[in-house]
N, C-alpha and C positions, 0 to 999 in steps of 0.2 A: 788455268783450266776452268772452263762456266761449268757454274751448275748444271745437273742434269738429275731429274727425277727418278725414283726406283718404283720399275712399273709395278712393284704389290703396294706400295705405298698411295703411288696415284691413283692404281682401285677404291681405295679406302677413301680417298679425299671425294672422286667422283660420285659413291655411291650416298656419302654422308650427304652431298649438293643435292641427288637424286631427293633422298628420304625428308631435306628439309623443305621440300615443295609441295609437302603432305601433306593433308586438313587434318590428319586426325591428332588428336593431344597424345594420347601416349608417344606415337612416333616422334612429334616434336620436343619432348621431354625428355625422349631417347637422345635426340640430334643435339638438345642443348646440354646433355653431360657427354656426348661424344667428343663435343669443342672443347668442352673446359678441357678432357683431356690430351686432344692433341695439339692446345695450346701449349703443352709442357714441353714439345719439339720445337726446339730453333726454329726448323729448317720447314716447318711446317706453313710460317707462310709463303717460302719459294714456291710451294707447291699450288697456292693459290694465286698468287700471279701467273704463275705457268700456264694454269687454268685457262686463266681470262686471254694472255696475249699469246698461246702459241699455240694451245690446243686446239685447230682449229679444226677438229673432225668431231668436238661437240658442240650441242646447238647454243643458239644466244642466249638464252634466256639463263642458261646454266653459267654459262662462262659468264655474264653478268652477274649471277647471287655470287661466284668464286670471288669476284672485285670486291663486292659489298661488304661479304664476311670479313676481308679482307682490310675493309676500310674501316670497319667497326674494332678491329684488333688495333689498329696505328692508334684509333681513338682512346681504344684503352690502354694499353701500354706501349705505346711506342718507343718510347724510354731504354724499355728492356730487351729490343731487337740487337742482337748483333750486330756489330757495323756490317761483316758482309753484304747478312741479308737486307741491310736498309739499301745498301748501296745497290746490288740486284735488283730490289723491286722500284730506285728511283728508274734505274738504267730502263728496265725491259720498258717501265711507261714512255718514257719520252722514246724510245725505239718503236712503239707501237701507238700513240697517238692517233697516227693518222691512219687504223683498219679499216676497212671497206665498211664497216658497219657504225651504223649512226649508232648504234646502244653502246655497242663495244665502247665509241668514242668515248661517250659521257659518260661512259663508268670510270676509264681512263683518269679524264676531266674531274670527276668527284673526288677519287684515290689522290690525284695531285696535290689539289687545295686541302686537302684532307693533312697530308702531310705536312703542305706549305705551312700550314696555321697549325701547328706542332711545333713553332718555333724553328720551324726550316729555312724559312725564307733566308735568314741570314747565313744557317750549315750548307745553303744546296745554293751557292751563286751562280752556276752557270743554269739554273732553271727558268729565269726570265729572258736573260740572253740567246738559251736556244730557243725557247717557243715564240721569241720575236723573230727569231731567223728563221723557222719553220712557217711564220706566214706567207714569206715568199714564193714558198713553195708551188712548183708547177702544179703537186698534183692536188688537187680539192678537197677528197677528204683529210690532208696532213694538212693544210690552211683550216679546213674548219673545226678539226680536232684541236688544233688549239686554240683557233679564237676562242671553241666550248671553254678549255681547260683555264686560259686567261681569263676571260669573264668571270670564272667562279670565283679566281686568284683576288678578282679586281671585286668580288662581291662580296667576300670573309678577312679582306686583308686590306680597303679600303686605306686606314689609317695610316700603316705602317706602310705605305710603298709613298705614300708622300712624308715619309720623314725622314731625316740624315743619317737612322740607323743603314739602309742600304744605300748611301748616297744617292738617293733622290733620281730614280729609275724611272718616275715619271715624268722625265725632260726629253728621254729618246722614245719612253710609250706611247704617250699622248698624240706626238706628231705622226708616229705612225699610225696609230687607230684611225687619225682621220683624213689619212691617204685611204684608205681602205670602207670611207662612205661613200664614193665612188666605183668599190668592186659591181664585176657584171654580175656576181651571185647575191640574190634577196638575203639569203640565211647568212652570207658575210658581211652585207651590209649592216642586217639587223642584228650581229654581236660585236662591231665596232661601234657603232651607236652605245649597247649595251654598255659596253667595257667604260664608252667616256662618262657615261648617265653617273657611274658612282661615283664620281669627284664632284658633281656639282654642289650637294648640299654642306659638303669638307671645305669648299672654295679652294680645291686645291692649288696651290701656285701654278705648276704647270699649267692647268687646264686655265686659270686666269691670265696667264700670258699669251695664252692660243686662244681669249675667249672670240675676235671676233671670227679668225676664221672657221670655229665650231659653229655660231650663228649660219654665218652663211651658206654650209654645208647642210644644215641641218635645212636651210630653207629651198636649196637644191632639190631636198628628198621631198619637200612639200607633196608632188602631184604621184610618190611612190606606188606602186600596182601591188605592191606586197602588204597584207595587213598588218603584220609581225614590225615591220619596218616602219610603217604610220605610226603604231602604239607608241612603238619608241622616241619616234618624234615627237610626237603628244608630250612622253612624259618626260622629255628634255625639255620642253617649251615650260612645262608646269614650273619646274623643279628652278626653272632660272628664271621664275617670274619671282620666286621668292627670294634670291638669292642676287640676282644680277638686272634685275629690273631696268636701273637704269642703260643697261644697253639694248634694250627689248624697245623702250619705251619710241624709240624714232620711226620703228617700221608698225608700231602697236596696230595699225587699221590692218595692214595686211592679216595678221598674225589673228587678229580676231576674228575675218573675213573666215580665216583656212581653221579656226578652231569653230565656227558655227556650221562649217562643211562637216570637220570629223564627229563632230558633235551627231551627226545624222548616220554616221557611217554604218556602213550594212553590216560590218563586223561588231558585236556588241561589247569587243574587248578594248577594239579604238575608240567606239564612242564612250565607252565608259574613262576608258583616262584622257579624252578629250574633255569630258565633262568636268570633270577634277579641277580645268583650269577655271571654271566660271565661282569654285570654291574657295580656288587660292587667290584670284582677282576680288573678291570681295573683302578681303582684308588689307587690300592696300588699299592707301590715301587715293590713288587715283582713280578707284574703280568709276566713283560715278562722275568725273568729268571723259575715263574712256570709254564706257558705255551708253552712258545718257543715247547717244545717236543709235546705236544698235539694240536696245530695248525689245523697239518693233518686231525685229526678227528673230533674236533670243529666246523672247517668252514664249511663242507658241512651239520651239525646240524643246525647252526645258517640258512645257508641258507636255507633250507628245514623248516625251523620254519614260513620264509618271506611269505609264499605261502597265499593268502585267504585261510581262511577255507570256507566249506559249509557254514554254517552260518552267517558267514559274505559275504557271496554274498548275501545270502538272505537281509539280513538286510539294506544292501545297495541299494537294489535292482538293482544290476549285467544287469540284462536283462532288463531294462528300458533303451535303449537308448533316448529319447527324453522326456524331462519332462519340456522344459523352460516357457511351460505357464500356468503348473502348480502353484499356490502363494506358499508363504513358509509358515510352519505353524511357529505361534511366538516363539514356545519355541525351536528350532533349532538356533534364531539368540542370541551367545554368549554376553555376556554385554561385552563392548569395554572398555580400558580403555585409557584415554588422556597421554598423556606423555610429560607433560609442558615441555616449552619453556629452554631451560639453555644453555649461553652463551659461545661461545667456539671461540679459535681461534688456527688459520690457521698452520700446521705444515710444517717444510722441508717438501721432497721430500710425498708429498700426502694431502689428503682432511684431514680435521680434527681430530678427537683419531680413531685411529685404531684398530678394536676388544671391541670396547665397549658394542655394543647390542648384545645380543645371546641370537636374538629371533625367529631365523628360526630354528623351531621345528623340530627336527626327521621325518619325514614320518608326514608332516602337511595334506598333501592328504583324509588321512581319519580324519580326526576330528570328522565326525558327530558319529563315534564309540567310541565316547568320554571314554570310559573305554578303559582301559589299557589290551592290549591282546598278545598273544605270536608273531604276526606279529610285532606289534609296538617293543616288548621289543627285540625279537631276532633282528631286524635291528638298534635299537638304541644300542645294547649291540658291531654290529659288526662296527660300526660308531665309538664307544670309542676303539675296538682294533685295529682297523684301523688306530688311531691317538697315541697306546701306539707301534703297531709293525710296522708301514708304509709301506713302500716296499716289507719287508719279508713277509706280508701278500699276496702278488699278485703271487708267485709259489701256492699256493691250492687254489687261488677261481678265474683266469684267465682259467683255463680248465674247469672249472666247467662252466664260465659264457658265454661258447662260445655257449656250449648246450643250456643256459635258455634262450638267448636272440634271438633264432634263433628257438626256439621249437616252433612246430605248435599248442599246447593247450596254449588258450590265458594267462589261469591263470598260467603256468609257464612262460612263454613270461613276464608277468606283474610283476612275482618278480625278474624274472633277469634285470630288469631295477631298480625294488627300490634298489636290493643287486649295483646297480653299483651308485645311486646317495647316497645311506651309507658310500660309500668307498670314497666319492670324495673330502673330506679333507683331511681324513688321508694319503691317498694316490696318492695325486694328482701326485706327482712328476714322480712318475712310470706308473700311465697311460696317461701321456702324448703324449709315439709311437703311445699308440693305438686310441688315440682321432681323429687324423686324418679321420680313418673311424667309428668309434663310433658313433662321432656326429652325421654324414648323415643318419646312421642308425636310431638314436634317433628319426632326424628328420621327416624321413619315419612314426615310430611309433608313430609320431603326430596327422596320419590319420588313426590310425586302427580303424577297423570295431565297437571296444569295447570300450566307453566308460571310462572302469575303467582302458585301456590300453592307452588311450589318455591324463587322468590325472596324470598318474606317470609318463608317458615321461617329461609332462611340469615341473613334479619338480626336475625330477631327470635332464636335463637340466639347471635348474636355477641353480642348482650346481655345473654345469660345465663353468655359463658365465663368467666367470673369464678368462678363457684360452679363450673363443672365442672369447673376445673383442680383448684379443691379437693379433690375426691373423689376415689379411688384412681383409677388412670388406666383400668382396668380396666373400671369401672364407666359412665362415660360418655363421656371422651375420648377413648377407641380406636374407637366406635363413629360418633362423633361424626365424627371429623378422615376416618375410612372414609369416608361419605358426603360429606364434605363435600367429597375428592378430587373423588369420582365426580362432583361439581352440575359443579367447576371445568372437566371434559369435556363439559359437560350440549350438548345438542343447541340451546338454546337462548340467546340470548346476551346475556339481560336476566340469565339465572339464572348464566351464568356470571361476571357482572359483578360481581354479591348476592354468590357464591360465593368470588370472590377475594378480595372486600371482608372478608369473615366470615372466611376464613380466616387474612387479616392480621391481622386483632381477636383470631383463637385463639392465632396468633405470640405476639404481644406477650405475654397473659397465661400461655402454657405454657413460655414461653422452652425451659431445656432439656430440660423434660421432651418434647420433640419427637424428640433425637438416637438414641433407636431405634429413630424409623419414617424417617430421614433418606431412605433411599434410595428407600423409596415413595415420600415426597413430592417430592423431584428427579424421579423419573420422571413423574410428575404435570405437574409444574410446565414440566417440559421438552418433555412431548408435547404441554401447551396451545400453546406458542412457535409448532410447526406449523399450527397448529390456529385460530387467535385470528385475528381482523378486526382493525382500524386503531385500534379505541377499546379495545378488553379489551386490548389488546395492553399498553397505557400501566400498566391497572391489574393487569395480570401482572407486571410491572416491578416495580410496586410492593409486590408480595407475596414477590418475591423477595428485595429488598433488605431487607422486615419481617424472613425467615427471618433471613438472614444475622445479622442485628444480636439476635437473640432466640438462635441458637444459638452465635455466635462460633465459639473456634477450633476448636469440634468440626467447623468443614463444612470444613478444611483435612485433607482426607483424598483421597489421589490417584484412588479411584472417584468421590468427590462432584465432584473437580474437572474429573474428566474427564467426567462427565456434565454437568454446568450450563457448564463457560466455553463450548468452542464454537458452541452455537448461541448466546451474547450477546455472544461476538466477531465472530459472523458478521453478525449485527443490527448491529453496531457500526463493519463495516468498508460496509453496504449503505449509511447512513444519510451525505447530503452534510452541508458543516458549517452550513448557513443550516436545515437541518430539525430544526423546536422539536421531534420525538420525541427528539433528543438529551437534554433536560432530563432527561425518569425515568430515560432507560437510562444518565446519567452519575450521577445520584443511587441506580440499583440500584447498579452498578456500587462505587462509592465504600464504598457498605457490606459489598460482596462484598470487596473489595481489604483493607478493615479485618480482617476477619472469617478473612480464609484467612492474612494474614500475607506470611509468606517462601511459601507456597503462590503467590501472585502473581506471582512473580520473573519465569516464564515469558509472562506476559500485556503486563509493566508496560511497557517500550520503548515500542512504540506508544502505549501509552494515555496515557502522558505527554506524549510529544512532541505528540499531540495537540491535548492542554487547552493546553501552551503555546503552541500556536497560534493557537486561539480565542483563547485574551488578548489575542495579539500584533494578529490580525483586529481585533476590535472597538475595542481602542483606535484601532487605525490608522484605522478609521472614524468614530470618537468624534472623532478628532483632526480631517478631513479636514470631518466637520462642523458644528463649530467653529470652521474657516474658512470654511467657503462655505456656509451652511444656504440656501441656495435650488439650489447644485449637488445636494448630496450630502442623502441621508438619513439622521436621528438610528438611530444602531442600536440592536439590541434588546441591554441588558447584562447579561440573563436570561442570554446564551451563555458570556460571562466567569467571572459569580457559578458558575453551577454547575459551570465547570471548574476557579475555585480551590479549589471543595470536595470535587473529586474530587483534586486535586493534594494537599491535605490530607489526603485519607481515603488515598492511597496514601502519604504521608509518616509517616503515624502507623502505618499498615497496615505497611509495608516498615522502616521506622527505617534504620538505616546504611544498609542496601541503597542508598537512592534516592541513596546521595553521587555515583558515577560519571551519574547522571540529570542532577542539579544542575549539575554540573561541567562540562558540555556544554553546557548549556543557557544563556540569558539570561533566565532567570526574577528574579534579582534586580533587573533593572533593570526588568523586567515591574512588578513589586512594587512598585520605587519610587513608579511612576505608579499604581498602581490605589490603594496607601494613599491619595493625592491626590486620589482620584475625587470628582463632586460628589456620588455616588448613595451615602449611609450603605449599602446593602447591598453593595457593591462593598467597599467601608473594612471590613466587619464581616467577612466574606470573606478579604480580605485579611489583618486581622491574624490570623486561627485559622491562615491557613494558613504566615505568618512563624513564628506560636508552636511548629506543628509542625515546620517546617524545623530554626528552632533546637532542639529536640531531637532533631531524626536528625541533623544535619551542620551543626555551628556554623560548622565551618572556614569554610565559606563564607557565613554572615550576619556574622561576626565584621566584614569591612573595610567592611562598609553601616553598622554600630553608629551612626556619629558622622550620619549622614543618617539615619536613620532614624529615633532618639531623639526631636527635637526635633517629627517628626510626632509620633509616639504620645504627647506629651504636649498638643501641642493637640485631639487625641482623646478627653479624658479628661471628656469632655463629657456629665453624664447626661441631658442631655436628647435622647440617640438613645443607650438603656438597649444593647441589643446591638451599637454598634459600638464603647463605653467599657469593657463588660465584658470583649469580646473583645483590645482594645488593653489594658488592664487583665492579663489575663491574661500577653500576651506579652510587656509587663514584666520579669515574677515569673519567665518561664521565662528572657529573656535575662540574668535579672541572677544567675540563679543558673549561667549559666555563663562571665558575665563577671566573677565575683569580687571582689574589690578595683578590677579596671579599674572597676566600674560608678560608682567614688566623681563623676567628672564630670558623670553624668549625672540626683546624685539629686534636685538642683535643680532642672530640667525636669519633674520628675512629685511629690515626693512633698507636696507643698502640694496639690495636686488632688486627690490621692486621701483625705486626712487629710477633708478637706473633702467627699467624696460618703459616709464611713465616718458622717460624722454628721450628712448630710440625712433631713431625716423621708421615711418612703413609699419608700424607694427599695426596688424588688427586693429578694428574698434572695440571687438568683441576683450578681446586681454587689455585693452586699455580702459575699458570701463572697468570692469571686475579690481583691475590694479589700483582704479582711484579708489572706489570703494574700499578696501584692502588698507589702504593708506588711511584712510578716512577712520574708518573703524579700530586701527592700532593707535591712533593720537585721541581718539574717544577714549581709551582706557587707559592710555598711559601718554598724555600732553608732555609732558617735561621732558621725556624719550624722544620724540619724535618731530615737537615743535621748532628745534633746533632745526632741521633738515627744510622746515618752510619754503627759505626761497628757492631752491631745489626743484622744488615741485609743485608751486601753487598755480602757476603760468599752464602747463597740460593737465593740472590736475581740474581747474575748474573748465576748462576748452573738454578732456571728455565728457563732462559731466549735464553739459548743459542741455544734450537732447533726450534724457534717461524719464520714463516718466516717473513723478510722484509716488514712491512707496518705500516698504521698512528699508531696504539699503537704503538708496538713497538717502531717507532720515537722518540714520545713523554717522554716515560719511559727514555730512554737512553739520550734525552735530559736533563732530570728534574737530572737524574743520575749525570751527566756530569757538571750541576750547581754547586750540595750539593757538589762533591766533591772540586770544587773551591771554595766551604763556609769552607770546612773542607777536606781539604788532609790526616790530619794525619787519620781520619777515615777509610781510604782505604789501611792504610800500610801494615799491617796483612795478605790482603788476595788480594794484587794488582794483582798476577797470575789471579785469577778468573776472577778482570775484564779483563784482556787480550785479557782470551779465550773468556769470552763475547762478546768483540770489533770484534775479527777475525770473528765471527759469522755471521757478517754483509755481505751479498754481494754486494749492492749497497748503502750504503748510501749516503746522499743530499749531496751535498758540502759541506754546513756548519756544517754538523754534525761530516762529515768526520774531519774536520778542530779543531772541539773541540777533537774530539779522540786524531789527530796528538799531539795535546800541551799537552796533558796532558801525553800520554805515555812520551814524549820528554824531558817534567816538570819533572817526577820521573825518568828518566836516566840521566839528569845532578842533579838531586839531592843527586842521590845517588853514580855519579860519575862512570866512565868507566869501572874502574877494577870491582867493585860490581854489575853495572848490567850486566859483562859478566857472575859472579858465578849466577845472579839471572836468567838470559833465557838459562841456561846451564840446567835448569829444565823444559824446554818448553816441551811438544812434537814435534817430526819437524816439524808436519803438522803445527803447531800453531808459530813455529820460522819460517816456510818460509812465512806465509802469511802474518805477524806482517811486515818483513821484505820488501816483496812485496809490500806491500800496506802503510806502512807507515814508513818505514826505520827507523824502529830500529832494 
C-alpha cells in the first residue's frame, strides 16, 4: 500500500510553507520551532516530498521551499530516516524528475545529489543506471531533468564515480554524455558538455580514454548559437590546456583564433571564461612560442576587456563623487587576517627575503566587486603576459595607450591607466623612457574630476614607486607623496582607500627618504583618524604601521610623538577586547612601539597589561572549551596571536625597559601554555615573543629554562616552516645567554637541527636562523657539539655566506671557529666552504678576524706549500684574491 497523506496533516505542512515565506522575524522564529517539532514525526518528511511532486494544485515556488526544507533534513540527519521513508522519497524523485517545470526539475535534481553524497551513491545502485536510461527519453523535460540531476551528481561526487568503489560507472557515462553534444536542444547540449567538464582536472581514466573524441566534439560546437554552450566550451578548452595540453597542442592556431572570437563575445559570461584561457596559457612553457604571432590581435582585446562596463559603474556607484560621511555598511568590511611574527635576518645588498609576499593583488582598486569579472581577468591575464613576453609586449599596446590615456571619455582614460599599472612588472624595463613624462601625467590624474579615475592613478602609481624612489626626490617623489596626501583626505572613500594603499607601497620603497616630509605626513595621516569611516579606518592603521617600520628611529622625536600617539591611544582605549579592529591597531601599534623605542616608555603600562590580558581571556576560553564544547564557544586566537606580537614588538622596541612590566606580570606562565597551543600560529608567536623577552630581561626567562627547553625541542619540526624557525631562533638567543649552563640542554635540540641544516627544499629563511642556532650552541659548549662537525659544516657555511655582517652572525662564526679547534679533522672535507664563508665577511672585529687568520694559516702549514697551492687552485679568483687581501694566504 503507498503512502498517503492525512489531509489535517497536510494543512499543517502547507500553512507552515506558507508562514515561512514571511519577512517578518517573529514569524520565522515561529516556522523555525515549528520544524524542530515536526521533525520528531517519521513520516513528516513524506509529506514534503508529497508536496514538491504531487501536489500539483500548489504553486511552484511552494512546492520548491517543500523540496528545500526537505533537502536540508537529509542534510542533517538522514541517518535517522526510516528506510521506508528514505525508500518513498528516493522512489517519487526519480518518478517525477522529469515535471513540466523547469524549478520543480532542479529542486528534484538538488534533493538527489543531496542524498547521493550522504553516502548513497553506493546504498541506491539503480540511481545512475536509471537516470542514464531516462536520457533517452522521448519526452524533453525527463532528458533534461536528468541531465540537471546528473550534472549535480557529476559536480559533488566527481571523485568517487571514477573509483572502483561503484565499479567505475564512468566507462558507460562518459560515452554517453558525448553522444548527447550533438542533441538538437541548446540546454542538453550545455549539461552534457557540463557533466564531462568535471573529469578533466581528476584526469579521469574514462574521460582519458575518450579524450580525442571529446576534443573534436567540443570543436564541433565551436560556432554554437547558444551562449550557455560557448561558456562551456571555453571552459573545457581552459581546463585541458592544463591538464592535456599536449593534445591541444596540434590544432593550438585554430583554438587560439576561436578563443580571441569568444574573447569578444557579446555574452560577458563567455568572454569572461574565454579570457581565463589567455591566464592559464601563460603559465605553460609554451605560451610565447604560441602567441608571439597573435600578440598583434590579443592585446588590443585584452585591452578593450579593461574598460568598466555599464554595470559596473552602476554598482560602484560611478557618479557618487562624495560619500565620506557616509558609515560603511558591516558586511563590506573583509575579515583581516594577522600574519604572525617570523624571524628573519638581514641580507647583502637589501632589506630582508626578497619576493616573498605576493600580496598586491591585480587591480585591488575594485575589491568591493568582489566577484571575478572580465575587467579583473582581462588585466590580470595581461599582467602574466607582460612578465612571459616583456618588452616585446610594448610595440602593440604603446600606440594604443597613447589614445586611452589622453581620451576625453573618462571611462577609457581610466582603463588606460589600469592597462599601464598591469604592464608595470612585466615591463618595467622598456617603459622606463617613457616614465619620465608618464608619471607627471599620472600625477595630474590624481585630480580628475572622477573619482573612479583618481583611484586607479593611485594604484597604478604605486606600481611604479619603484622607479620614483630612484630619481632624485625632487623630481618625482615630492610631487608624487604631495598628491598623494591630498587623495588620502579625498572626499571620496574608494579613493581614499587606493590612497592609503599607494601610499603604503610608497613607505616601503622610500623608507628614509620620507623623514623630511615626517611631519606633513603625521598631519595627513592623523587628520584622516577623524576623518575615516569603519573600513579606511583599518587600512589607515595599516599605513601607519608601513611609515613606522620604513622610517624607524627617526619618528622617536617628541613632535612626531605627540602628534600620532593620542589619537591611536584614544582608538585604543574606545575599542572593547572582543572587537576584531583590535587586530590592525595592535599590529599598527606594535610597529609604532618598535620604531619610537624608549619614545614608548610613556604609552607602554597600559598597553602591556593589555595584551596580557587578551592571552589570559582567550586561554581561559580556549580552556573552558575544552571542557564543555557544547556550553562554551571555541574562541577566536587571532586576539592572543596579535597581542604576543605586540608584547614582542614592545619587548624589542623597549629592551630593559620592559623588565619592571615583566616582573609584575604572569606572562611567563602565560607563555608556558600558549608554547603548548594546538594552533602552530599561536607556537610561532609565542616563540618570537620568548626570544625577545630573553634578550631584554633574561632574569626572568632564566628559572622557566629547564621547562621550556624540552618544548622548543619538540618544535623543531619543519614541517610547520615558521613555528621551527621561530623556536629555532629562540634557541640561539637563550643559549647565548645561558653560557656554559646551556651544556644540559644541547641533547634536546641539536640532533634536530643538524638534521633540517641538510633537508633538501627547506627555506633560506629556517636555514639561516638554523646555522646560527648551531653556531651559537658550539660557542658555549664546543666539546658538545664539535663532534657533529662534519655533519654540518658543508650547508652550514653555504647558508651563511649571503647574511650580512652583524651580532648573529658574529656569534655563529665565533662558536664555528671554537669547534673547529676542538676538532680540525672535522672540517677537512669541506675546508673550501669554510673559506668562502670567511671571505664573506666585510668587516669583522679584530679578534674574530685573528681566529679566521690561524686557522686558515693552521691548515696551510698543515698541509704544506706545495698542497695548498693544488688546494686554492680551485678557489674562484674573486674568493683567491680576497683570502689573499685580507688574510694572506
Amino acid at each position: 500500500m503507498e503512502w498517503q497523506p492525512d489531509e489535517q496533516g497536510l494543512q499543517q505542512v502547507l500553512q507552515l510553507l506558507k508562514d515561512s515565506q514571511s519577512p517578518d522575524t517573529a514569524t520565522q522564529r515561529a516556522v523555525q520551532e515549528k520544524l524542530e517539532q515536526l521533525n520528531q514525526f517519521p513520516d513528516f518528511n513524506n509529506y514534503l516530498i508529497f508536496v514538491l511532486t504531487s501536489l500539483k494544485s500548489e504553486d511552484e515556488p511552494t512546492r520548491s521551499l517543500s523540496g528545500l526544507i526537505l533537502k536540508n533534513n537529509v542534510k542533517a540527519h538522514y541517518q535517522n530516516f526510516p528506510p521506508n521513508v528514505a525508500d518513498f522519497i528516493k522512489r517519487e524523485c526519480l518518478n517525477n524528475i522529469g515535471d513540466p517545470s523547469p524549478l520543480i526539475r532542479a529542486t528534484i535534481g538538488i534533493l538527489i545529489t543531496t542524498i547521493a553524497s550522504k553516502g548513497e551513491l553506493q546504498t541506491w545502485p539503480e540511481l545512475l543506471p536509471q537516470l542514464c536510461n531516462l536520457l533517452n527519453s522521448e519526452d524533453y523535460n525527463t532528458c533534461e531533468g536528468s541531465f540537471g540531476a546528473l550534472q549535480k551528481i557529476c559536480e559533488d561526487s566527481s571523485e568517487l564515480l571514477d573509483s572502483d568503489a561503484l565499479n567505475r560507472p564512468l566507462n558507460i557515462m562518459i560515452p554517453k554524455f558525448l553522444q548527447f553534444f550533438k542533441h538538437c536542444s541548446p540546454k542538453i547540449r550545455s549539461h552534457a558538455i557540463a557533466c564531462v567538464n568535471q573529469f578533466i582536472i581528476g584526469r579521469a581514466q574514462a574521460l582519458m580514454d575518450n579524450i580525442d573524441t571529446f576534443i573534436e566534439s567540443l570543436f564541433a560546437l565551436a560556432g554554437d548559437e547558444d551562449s550557455e554552450v560557448r561558456k562551456n566550451v571555453c571552459r573545457a578548452l581552459v581546463m585541458l590546456l592544463e591538464v592535456r595540453i599536449d593534445r591541444l597542442i596540434p590544432h593550438m592556431h585554430s583554438i587560439i583564433q576561436y578563443m580571441l572570437q569568444r574573447t569578444q563575445d557579446p555574452d560577458e559570461n563567455v568572454a569572461l571564461e574565454a579570457c581565463e584561457f589567455w591566464l592559464t596559457l601563460a603559465e605553460q612553457p609554451i605560451c610565447k612560442e604560441a602567441l608571439s604571432g597573435h600578440l598583434v590581435q590579443l592585446i588590443p582585446i585584452l585591452v578593450n576587456g579593461m574598460k568598466y562596463s555599464e554595470i559596473d559603474i552602476i554598482l560602484l556607484k560611478g557618479d557618487v563623487e562624495e560619500d565620506e560621511t557616509i558609515p560603511d555598511s558591516e558586511q563590506d568590511i573583509k575579515p583581516r587576517f594577522h600574519k604572525s611574527r617570523t624571524v628573519t635576518l638581514q641580507h647583502e645588498g637589501g632589506e630582508g627575503e626578497e619576493g616573498e609576499d605576493i600580496d598586491d593583488d591585480e587591480d585591488d582598486d575594485d575589491d568591493t566587486l568582489s566577484d571575478w569579472n572580465l575587467r579583473k581577468c582581462s588585466a590580470a591575464a595581461l599582467d602574466v603576459l607582460a612578465n612571459v613576453f616583456r618588452e616585446e609586449l610594448l610595440p602593440h599596446l604603446l600606440p594604443l595607450l597613447k589614445g586611452l590615456l589622453f581620451h576625453p571619455d573618462w571611462v577609457i582614460k581610466e582603463s588606460g591607466i589600469l592597462v599601464l599599472g598591469a604592464i608595470a612588472e612585466g615591463c618595467m624595463q622598456g617603459m622606463v623612457p617613457y616614465l619620465p613624462e608618464l608619471i607627471p601625467h599620472l600625477i595630474q590624474c590624481l585630480c580628475d574630476k572622477k573619482a573612479l579615475v583618481r583611484s586607479i592613478a593611485c594604484w597604478t602609481l604605486s606600481r611604479y614607486a619603484h622607479w620614483v624612489v630612484s630619481q632624485p626626490p625632487d623630481a618625482h617623489l615630492k610631487p608624487l607623496m604631495t598628491e598623494l596626501l591630498k587623495r588620502i583626505l579625498d572626499g571620496n572613500k574608494r579613493v581614499q582607500e587606493a590612497a592609503c594603499s599607494a601610499f603604503a607601497t610608497l613607505e616601503e620603497e622610500a623608507c628614509t627618504e620620507l623623514v623630511p616630509y615626517l611631519s606633513f605626513i603625521l598631519d595627513t595621516l592623523v587628520f584622516a583618524f577623524g576623518k575615516y569611516q569603519h573600513k579606511n579606518l583599518l587600512i589607515l592603521y595599516d599605513a601607519i604601521g608601513t611609515l613606522a617600520d620604513s622610517v624607524g628611529h627617526h619618528l622617536n622625536q617628541p613632535e612626531y610623538i605627540q602628534k600620532l600617539m593620542p589619537p591611536l591611544i584614544a582608538k585604543w582605549n574606545e575599542l572593547k577586547d572582543e572587537d576584531k579592529d583590535l587586530f590592525p591597531l595592535l599590529e599598527c601599534l606594535s610597529s609604532v612601539a618598535t620604531a619610537l623605542q624608549s619614545g614608548f616608555l610613556p604609552y607602554c603600562e597600559p598597553v602591556y597589561q593589555r595584551c596580557v590580558t587578551l592571552v589570559q581571556k582567550t586561554l581561559a576560553q580556549a580552556m573552558m572549551y575544552s571542557q564543555q564544547p557544547d556550553q562554551y564557544e571555541a574562541p577566536d586566537k587571532d586576539f592572543m596571536i596579535v597581542a604576543l606580537d605586540l608584547l614582542s614588538g614592545l619587548a624589542e622596541g623597549l629592551g630593559g625597559h620592559v623588565d619592571t612590566l615583566v616582573a609584575r606580570s604572569n606572562i611567563m606562565t602565560l607563555l608556558f601554555q600558549c608554547m603548548q597551543d594546538t594552533m602552530p600560529e599561536v607556537r610561532q608567536s609565542s616563540f618570537a615573543l620568548l626570544g625577545d623577552l630573553t634578550k631584554a630581561c633574561f632574569p626572568h626567562v632564566k628559572p622557566c629554562i629547564a621547562e621550556f627547553m624540552p618544548i622548543l625541542g619538540t618544535n623543531l619540526n619543519p614541517e610547520f616552516i615558521s613555528v621551527c624557525n621561530n623556536a629555532t631562533w629562540a634557541i640561539g638567543e637563550i643559549c647565548m645567554q645561558m653560557g656554559v649552563e646551556m651544556q644540559p640542554y644541547i641533547a634536546m635540540v641539536l640532533n634536530q637541527l643538524v638534521e633540517i641544516i641538510n633537508r633538501p627544499n627547506t627555506p633560506k629563511t629556517l636555514l639561516e636562523n638554523t646555522a646560527i642556532t648551531i653556531g651559537r650552541l658550539g660557542y658555549v659548549c664546543p666539546q658538545e657539539v664539535a663532534p657533529m662537525l662534519p655533519q654540518f659544516i658543508r650547508p652550514w657555511c653555504t647558508s651563511l655566506r649571503n647574511i650580512r655582517d652583524n651580532e648573529e652572525k658574529d656569534s655563529a662564526f665565533r662558536g664555528i671557529c671554537i669547534m673547529i679547534g676542538v676538532n680540525p679533522g672535522g672540517v677537512v672535507q669541506d675546508f673550501i666552504f669554510f673559506c668562502d664563508a670567511v671571505a664573506s665577511w666585510v668587516n669583522p672585529k679584530d679578534d674574530l678576524r685573528d681566529m679566521f687568520y690561524k686557522i686558515l694559516h693552521g691548515f696551510k702549514e698543515q698541509v704544506g706549500e706545495e698542497n695548498w697551492q693544488q688546494f686554492s687552485e680551485q678557489f674562484p679568483p674573486l674568493l683567491k684574491e680576497r683570502l689573499a687581501a685580507c688574510y694572506g694566504v
